[in-house]
N, C-alpha and C positions, 0 to 999 in steps of 0.2 A: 504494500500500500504506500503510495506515497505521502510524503508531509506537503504543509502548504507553500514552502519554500520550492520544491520542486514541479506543485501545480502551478506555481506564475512561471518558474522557467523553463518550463514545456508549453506552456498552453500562452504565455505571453507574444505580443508581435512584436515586444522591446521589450526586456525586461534587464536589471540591474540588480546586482549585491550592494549592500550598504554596508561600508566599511566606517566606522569613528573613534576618537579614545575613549576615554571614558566619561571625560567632562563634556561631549559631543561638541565642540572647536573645533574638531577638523574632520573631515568628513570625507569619506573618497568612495564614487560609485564605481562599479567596475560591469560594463555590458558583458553578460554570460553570454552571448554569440562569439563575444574574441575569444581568443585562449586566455589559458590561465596566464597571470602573472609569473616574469621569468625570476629565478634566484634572486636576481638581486635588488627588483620591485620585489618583492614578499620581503626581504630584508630591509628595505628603507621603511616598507610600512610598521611591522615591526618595530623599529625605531621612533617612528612616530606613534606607536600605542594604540595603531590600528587593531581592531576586531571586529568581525562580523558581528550588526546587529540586524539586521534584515533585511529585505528586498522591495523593491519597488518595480509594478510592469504595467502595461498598457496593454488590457485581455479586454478583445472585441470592442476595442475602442474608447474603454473603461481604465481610467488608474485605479489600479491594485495594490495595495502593501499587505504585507507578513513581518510584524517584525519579533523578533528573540525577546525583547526586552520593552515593558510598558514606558513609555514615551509620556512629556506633558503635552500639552497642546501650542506651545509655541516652539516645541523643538519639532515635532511634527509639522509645524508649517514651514519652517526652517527647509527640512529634509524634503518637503513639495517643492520647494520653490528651487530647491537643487535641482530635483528629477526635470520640472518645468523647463528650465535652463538647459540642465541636457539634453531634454529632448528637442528645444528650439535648435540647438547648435549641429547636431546628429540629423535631423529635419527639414532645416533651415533652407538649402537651396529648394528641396521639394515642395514646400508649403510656399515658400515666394511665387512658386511657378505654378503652382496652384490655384492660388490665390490672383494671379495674373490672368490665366487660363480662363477662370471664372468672371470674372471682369471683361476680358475680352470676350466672350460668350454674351455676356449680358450686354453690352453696347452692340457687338453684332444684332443682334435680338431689337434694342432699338432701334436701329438703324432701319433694318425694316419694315415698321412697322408704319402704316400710312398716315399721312398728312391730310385731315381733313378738316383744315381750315379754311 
């Protein structure tokens, strides 16, 4: 059976590790599609007092988290507004062109549409 950490990163179309210390100050998400971290990332984080506290994914469309450890409510928006970020930057040329695409569609769409003044 699996746990919830492995249903967001099977069943996610983005999904991330949440790596922090303990004071939650530094934060590092890591996309489960790359490979793992090599020697000597896993040693800097380390250093920095990184540990697994949860995941964050985007299933059907939806943000999802799983996290290890009960969170307050402004370190939880903290940790959104990371995943937000990442995903604007991981996204970012697609959704401009999207959002382009869509615009031009809809001025096409005007454009045709008749003059009856």
């Amino acid at each position: 059976m699996q746990d919830k950490f492995q249903i967001l990163a099977t069943q996610g179309e983005l999904a991330v590790c949440i790596l922090a210390n303990d004071n939650l100050t530094d934060i590092e998400l890591l996309n489960v599609s790359l490979p793992e971290p090599d020697e000597q990332r896993a040693r800097e984080f380390d250093l920095r007092g990184l540990k697994f506290i949860g995941m964050a994914a985007i299933v059907k469309g939806q943000p999802r988290t799983a996290l290890e450890v009960p969170l307050d409510p402004a370190t939880i928006a903290r940790l959104s507004s990371a995943f937000v970020a990442y995903c604007e930057v991981l996204l970012g040329d697609k959704l401009e062109e999207t959002a382009m695409g869509d615009s031009l569609a809809w001025l096409e769409m005007l454009y045709r549409l008749q003059d009856r003044r």
